[in-house]
C-alpha positions as CSV (number, residue, x, y, z in Angstrom):
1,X,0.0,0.0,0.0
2,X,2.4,2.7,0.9
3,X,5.4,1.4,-1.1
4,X,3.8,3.0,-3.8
5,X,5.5,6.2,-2.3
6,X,8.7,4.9,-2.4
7,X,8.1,3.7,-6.2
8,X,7.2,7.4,-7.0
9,X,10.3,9.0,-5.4
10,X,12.8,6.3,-7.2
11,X,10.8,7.0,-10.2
12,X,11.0,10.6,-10.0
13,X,14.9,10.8,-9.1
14,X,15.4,8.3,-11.7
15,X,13.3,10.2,-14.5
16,X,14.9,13.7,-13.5
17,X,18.4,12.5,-14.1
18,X,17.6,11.3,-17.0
19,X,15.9,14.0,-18.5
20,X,19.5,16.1,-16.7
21,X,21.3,13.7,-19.4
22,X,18.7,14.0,-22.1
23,X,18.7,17.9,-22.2
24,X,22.6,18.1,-21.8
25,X,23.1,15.8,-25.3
26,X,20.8,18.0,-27.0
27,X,22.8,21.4,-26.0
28,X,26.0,19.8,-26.9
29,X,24.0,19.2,-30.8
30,X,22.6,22.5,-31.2
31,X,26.0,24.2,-30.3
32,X,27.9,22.5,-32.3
33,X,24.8,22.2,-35.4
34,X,25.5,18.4,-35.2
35,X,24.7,15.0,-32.8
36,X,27.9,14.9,-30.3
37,X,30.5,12.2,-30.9
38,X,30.8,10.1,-28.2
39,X,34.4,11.3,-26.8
40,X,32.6,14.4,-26.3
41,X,29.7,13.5,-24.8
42,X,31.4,11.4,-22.4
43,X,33.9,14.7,-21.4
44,X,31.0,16.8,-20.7
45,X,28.6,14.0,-18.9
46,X,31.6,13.2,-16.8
47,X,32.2,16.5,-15.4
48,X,27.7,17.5,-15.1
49,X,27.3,13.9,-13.8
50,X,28.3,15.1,-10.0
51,X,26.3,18.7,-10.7
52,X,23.6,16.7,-11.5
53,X,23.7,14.8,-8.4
54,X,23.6,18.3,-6.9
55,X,21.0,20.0,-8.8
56,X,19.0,16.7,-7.1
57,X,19.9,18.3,-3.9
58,X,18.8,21.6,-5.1
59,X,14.9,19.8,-5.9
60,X,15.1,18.9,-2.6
61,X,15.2,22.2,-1.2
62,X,12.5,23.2,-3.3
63,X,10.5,20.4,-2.2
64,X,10.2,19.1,-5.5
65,X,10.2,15.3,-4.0
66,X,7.9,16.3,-1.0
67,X,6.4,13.7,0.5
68,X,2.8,15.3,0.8
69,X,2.7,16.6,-2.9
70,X,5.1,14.7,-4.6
71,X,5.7,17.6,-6.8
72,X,3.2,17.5,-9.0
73,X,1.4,20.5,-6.8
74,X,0.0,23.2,-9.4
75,X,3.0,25.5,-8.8
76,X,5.4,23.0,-9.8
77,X,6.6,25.3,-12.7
78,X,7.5,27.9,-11.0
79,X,9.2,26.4,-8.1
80,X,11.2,24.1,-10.7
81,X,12.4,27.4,-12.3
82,X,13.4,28.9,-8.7
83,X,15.1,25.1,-8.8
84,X,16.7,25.9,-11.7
85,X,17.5,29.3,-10.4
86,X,19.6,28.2,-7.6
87,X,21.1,25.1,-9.5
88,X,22.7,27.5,-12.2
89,X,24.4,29.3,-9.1
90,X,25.9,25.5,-8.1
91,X,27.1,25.2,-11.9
92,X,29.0,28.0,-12.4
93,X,30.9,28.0,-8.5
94,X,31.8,24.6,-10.0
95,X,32.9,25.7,-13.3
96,X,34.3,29.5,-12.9
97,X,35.6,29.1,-9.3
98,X,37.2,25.4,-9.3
99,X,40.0,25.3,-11.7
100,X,40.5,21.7,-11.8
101,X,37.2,21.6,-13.7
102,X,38.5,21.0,-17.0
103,X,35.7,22.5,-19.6
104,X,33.8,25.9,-18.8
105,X,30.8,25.7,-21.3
106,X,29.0,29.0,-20.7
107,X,26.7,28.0,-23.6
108,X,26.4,24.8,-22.9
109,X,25.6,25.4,-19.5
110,X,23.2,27.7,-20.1
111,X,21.4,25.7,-22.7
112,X,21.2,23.3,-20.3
113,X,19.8,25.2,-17.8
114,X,16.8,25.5,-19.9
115,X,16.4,22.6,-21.6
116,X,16.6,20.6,-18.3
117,X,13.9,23.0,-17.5
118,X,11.6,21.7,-20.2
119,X,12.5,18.3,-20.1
120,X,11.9,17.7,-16.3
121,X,8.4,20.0,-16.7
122,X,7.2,18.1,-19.5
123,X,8.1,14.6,-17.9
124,X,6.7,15.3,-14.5
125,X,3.7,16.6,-16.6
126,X,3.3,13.4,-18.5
127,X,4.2,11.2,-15.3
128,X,1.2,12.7,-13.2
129,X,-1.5,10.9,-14.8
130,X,0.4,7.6,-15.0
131,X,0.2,7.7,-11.2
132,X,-3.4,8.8,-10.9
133,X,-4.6,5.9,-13.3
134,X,-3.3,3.0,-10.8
135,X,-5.5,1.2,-8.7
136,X,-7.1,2.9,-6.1
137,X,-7.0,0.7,-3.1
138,X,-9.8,0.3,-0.4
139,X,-7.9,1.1,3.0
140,X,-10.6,0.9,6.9
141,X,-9.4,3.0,8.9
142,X,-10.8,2.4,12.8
143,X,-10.9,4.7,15.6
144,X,-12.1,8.5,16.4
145,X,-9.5,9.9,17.6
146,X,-7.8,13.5,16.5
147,X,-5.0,11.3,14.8
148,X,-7.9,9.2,12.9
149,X,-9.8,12.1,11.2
150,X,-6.3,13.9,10.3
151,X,-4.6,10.9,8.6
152,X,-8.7,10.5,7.2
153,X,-8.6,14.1,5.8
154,X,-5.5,13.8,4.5
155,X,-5.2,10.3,2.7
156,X,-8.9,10.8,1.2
157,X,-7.8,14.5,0.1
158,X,-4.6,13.6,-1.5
159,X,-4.9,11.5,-4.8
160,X,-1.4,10.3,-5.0
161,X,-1.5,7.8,-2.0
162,X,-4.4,6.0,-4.1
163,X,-6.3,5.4,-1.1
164,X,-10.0,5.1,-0.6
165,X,-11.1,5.4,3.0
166,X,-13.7,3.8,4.8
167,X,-13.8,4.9,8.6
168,X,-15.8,2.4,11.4
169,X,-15.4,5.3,14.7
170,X,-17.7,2.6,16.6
171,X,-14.9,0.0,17.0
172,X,-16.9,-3.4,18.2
173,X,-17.0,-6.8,16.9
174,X,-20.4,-6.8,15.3
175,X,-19.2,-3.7,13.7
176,X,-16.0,-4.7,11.9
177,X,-16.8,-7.8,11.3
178,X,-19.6,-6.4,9.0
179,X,-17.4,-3.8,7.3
180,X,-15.0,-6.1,6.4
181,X,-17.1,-8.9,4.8
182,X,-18.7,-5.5,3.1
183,X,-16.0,-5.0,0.8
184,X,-12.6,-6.0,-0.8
185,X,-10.4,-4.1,1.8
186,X,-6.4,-4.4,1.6
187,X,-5.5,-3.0,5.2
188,X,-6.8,-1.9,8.4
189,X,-4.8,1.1,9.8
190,X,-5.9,1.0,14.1
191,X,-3.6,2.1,17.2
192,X,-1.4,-1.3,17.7
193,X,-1.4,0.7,21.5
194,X,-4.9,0.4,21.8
195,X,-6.6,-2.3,24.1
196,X,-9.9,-2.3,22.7
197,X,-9.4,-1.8,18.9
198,X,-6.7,-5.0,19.6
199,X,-8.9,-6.9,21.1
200,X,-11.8,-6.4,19.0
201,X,-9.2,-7.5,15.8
202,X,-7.9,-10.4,18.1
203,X,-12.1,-12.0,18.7
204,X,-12.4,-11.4,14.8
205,X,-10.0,-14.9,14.3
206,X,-6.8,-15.6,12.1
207,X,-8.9,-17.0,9.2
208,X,-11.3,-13.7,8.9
209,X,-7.6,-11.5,8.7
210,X,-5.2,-13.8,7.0
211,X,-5.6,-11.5,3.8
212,X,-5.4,-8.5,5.3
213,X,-2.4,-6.1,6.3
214,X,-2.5,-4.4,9.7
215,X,-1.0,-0.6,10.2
216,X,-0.5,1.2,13.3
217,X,-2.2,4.8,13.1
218,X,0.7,6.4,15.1
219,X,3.4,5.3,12.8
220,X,1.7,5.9,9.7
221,X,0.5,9.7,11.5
222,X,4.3,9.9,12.2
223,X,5.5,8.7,8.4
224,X,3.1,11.1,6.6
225,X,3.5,14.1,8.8
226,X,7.2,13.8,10.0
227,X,5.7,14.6,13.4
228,X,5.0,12.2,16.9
229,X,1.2,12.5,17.5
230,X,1.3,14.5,21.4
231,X,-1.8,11.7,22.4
232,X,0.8,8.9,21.7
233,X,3.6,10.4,23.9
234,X,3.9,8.3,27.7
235,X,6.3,8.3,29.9
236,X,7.4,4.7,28.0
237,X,7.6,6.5,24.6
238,X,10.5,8.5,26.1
239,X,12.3,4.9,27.4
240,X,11.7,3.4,23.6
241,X,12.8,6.4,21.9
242,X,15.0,8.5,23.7
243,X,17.8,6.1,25.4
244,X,20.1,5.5,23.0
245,X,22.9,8.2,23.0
246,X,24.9,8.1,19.5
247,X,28.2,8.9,20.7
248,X,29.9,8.9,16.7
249,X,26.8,11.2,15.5
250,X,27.3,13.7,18.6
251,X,31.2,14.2,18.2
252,X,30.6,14.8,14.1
253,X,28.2,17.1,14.9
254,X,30.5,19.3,16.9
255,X,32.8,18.8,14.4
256,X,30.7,20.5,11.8
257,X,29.1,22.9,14.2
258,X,32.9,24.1,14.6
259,X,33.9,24.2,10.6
260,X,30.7,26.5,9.8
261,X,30.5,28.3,12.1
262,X,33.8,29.7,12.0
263,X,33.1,30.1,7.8
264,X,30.2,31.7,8.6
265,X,31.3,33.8,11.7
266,X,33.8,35.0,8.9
267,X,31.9,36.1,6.5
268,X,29.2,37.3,8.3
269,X,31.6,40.2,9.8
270,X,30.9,42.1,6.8
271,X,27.3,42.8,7.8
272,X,28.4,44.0,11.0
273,X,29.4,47.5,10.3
274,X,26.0,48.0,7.8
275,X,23.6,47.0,10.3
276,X,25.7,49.3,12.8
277,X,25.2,52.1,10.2
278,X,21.1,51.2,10.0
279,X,20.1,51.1,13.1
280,X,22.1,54.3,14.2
281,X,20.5,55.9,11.6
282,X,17.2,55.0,12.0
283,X,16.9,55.4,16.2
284,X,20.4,55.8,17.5
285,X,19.6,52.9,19.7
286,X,21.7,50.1,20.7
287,X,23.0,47.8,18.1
288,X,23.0,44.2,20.4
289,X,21.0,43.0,22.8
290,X,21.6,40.0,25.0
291,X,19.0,37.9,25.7
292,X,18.6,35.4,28.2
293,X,17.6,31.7,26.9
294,X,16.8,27.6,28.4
295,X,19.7,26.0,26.7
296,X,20.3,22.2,27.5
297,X,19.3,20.2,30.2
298,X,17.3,23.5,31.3
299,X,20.4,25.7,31.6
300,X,20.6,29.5,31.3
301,X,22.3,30.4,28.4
302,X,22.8,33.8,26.7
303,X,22.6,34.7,23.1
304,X,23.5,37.9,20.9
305,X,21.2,39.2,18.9
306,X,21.1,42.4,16.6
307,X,18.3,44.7,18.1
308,X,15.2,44.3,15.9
309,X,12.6,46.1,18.3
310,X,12.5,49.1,20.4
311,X,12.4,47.8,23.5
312,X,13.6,44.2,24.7
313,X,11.1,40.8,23.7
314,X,9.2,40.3,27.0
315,X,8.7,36.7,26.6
316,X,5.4,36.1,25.3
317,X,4.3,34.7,22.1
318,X,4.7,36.8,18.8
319,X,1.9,39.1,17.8
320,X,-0.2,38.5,15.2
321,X,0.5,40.9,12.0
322,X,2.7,43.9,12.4
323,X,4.6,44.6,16.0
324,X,4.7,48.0,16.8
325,X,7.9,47.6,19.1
326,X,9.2,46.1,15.4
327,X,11.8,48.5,13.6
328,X,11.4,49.0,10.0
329,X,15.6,48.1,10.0
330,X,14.9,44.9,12.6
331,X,11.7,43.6,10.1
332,X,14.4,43.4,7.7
333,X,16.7,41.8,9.8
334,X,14.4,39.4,11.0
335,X,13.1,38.4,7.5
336,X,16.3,37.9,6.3
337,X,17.4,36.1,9.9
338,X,20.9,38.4,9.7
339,X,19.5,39.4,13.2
340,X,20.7,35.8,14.2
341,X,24.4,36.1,13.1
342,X,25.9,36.9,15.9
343,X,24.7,33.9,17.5
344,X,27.3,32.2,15.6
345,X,29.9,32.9,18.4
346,X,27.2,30.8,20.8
347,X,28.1,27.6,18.5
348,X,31.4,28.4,18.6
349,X,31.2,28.1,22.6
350,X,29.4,25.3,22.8
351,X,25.8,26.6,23.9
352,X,24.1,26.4,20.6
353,X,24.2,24.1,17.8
354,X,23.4,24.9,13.9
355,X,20.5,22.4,14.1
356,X,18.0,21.4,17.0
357,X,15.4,22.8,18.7
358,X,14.7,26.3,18.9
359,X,15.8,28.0,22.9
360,X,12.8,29.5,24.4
361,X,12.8,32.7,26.2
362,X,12.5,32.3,30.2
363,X,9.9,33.3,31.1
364,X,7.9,32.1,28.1
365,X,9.5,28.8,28.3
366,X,8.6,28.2,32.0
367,X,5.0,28.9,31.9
368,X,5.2,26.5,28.4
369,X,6.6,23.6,30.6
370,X,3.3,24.1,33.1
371,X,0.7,24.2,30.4
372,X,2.1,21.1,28.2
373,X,3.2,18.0,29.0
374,X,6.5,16.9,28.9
375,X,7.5,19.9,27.4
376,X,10.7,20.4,28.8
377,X,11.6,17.1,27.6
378,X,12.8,19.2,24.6
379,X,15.5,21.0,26.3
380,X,18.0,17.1,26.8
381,X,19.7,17.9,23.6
382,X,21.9,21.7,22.7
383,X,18.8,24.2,20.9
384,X,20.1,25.1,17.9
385,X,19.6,28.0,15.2
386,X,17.0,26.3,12.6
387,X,15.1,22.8,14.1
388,X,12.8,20.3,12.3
389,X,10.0,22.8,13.7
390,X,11.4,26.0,12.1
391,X,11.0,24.5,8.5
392,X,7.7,22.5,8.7
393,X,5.5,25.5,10.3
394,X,4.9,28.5,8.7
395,X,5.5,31.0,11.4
396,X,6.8,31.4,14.8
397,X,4.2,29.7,17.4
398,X,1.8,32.4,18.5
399,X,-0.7,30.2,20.4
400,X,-0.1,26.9,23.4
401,X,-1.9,24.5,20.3
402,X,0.9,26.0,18.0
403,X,3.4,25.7,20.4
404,X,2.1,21.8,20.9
405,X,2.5,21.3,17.3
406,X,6.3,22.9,17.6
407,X,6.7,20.3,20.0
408,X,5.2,17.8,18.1
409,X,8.2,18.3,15.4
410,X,10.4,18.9,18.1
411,X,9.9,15.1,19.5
412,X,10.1,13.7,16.0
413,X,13.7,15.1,16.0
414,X,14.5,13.5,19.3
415,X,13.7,10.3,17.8
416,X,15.3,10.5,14.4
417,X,17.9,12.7,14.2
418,X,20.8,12.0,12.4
419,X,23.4,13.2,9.9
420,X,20.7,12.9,7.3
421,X,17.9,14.7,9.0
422,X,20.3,17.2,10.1
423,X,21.1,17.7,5.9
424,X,17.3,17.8,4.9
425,X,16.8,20.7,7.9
426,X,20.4,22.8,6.4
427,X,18.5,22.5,2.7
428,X,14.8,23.4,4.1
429,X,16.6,25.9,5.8
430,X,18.2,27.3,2.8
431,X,15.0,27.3,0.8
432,X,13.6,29.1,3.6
433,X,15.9,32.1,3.2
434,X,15.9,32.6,-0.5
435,X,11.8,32.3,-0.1
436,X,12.3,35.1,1.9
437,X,14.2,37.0,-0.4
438,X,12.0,36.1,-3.1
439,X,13.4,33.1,-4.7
């Protein structure tokens, strides 16, 4: 049932790169008036082979292998041409500022630029309908809880999971046992956790479910919506999840934390003196404030910030719209995130790392940890400037349900992170700052 996800993505990767390949033979013809010999072809595909690898890279910070959309959302035009956009910026550091590249094809590149462009639009394009055609597959889904009518809403909404969905919220014997002998159903997605809904399956018999393929609702919530589902969170989910201590992962994530931070501490001294120069000008006002945060394990930490308002954040949740204690120099900062630069020097010292969950301001974070659940639990690993929650939610949390959803996101990084999570939140990140600026 949900391989067919992983078909897609294989499929898609797959197509794209050939469709890479496909666009850059036809440049090499059309420059030189004629099909490319072979020698030729093989210099050029040899060298474009790795940028293909990281325009791929580049898709995935445009979400253009989303898990939810599978990027064939109606804007898929235009965010493959901010794609494209940011990929011809990978091409030509490769070819103009590494000299051990051994062919600089201006033309070439640039014809591929846009022939890649119309290959991989048209091929998507065509692709879309071949996945909407396949079998639609009849999926009951038991239970009424909040988890139950999002997966529901979402699986029924979304054509390319090629799911019908039949819900039974009255979860008894008599019940089921009707449904199923009703129609031809594939699976039954229930919480595994779930006495009732397990015993009900269990009185049902072996022979009435040998055909059948069981799902449990909280992983499947927690596969779709790269989030834990708060309901499912006990004081065993911590023990099952949270015990194991990757020593290898923690020590190479210092590492890194170290190597980019100090690039980026170093490049990021020449916005210093113009931010100095804007905010004098606009209120004379100071230029940093330092701002007390919950770093790990609940401990006070301290971070610099450029000053984006006129007087210091008191600790409550952002307003909605425009601030009035905003500057029109700090909006700028803030959309751009160069307000968090100086932060940089926390990495360096060990109180922040690039990626993790977002530190909360004291007094804000104190009266969090007495309205949700577990919500401190958060604060057992280093905050860090961009989190899991930062690039899945749209805005800063300005209300305790958006806050639990933060944490949500926040407990799905516990569990899982990794080198590779760590990657996907650097290029969601990335895509996040260009969308700010309009890319």
């Amino acid at each position: 049932m949900f391989r067919r996800r992983n078909i897609e993505l294989f499929t898609l990767i797959f197509g794209d790169i050939v469709a890479m390949i496909a666009a850059l033979w036809l440049s090499l013809g059309l420059r030189n008036s004629r099909a490319p010999s072979a020698p030729i072809f093989y210099e050029h595909l040899t060298v474009f082979i790795p940028i293909f690898i990281l325009w791929i890279l580049g898709f995935i910070v445009y979400n253009l292998y989303g898990k939810r959309t599978v990027a064939f959302e109606r804007d898929l035009a235009l965010n493959l041409f901010k794609a494209q956009l940011f990929n011809s910026g990978i091409a030509a550091v490769i070819f103009y500022l590494i000299p051990q590249v051994g062919i600089a094809p201006k033309t070439i590149l640039f014809m591929d630029l846009f022939l890649s462009f119309i290959f991989l639009l048209v091929w998507r394009t065509l692709l879309s309908p071949t996945f909407d055609s396949r079998k639609t597959e009849q999926v009951l889904l038991l239970g009424d809880s909040p988890e139950a009518h999002e997966l529901s809403n979402e699986l029924t909404l979304n054509p390319r999971y090629g799911i019908k969905i039949y819900r039974e919220r009255a979860v008894n014997r008599d019940n089921i046992y009707r449904t199923l002998n009703s129609d031809s159903f594939s699976s039954v997605i229930f919480d595994f956790r779930n006495s009732i809904e397990r015993g009900v399956l269990s009185d049902l018999g072996i022979v009435s479910l040998i055909n059948l393929r069981f799902v449990d609702i909280n992983k499947l919530y927690e596969d779709i919506f790269d989030r834990v589902p708060l309901s499912l969170v006990r004081d065993d989910w911590f023990f099952g999840n949270l015990s194991k201590r990757n020593m290898s992962y923690d020590m190479l994530k210092r590492l890194i934390d170290i190597i980019l931070a100090m690039l980026i501490g170093i490049v990021s001294l020449i916005f210093y003196p113009l931010v100095y120069i804007a905010i004098k000008i606009e209120d004379k006002g100071e230029v940093f404030i330092l701002q007390e945060r919950i770093g790990k394990d609940n401990k006070l930490i301290k971070l610099l910030k450029f000053r984006t308002m006129t007087v210091n954040d008191s600790g409550v949740w952002a307003k909605q719209g425009n601030d009035s204690r905003v500057t029109k120099v700090g909006r700028f900062l803030r959309a751009s995130r160069i307000d968090e630069l100086p932060q940089i020097w926390s990495v360096l010292r060990g109180e922040l790392s690039l990626i993790g969950p977002r530190p909360d301001i004291i007094d804000l974070g104190k009266k969090l940890a007495l309205d949700i659940p577990y919500y401190t639990v958060r604060n057992i690993i280093k905050p860090g400037l961009s989190g899991w929650a930062q690039i899945n939610q749209d805005s800063p949390p300005r209300s305790l349900e958006e806050t639990k959803e933060r944490l949500s996101y926040d407990f799905y990084y516990l569990k899982h992170r990794s080198f590779w999570l760590d990657l996907r939140i650097v290029l969601r990140t990335v895509k996040t700052l260009l969308s700010r600026s309009g890319l």
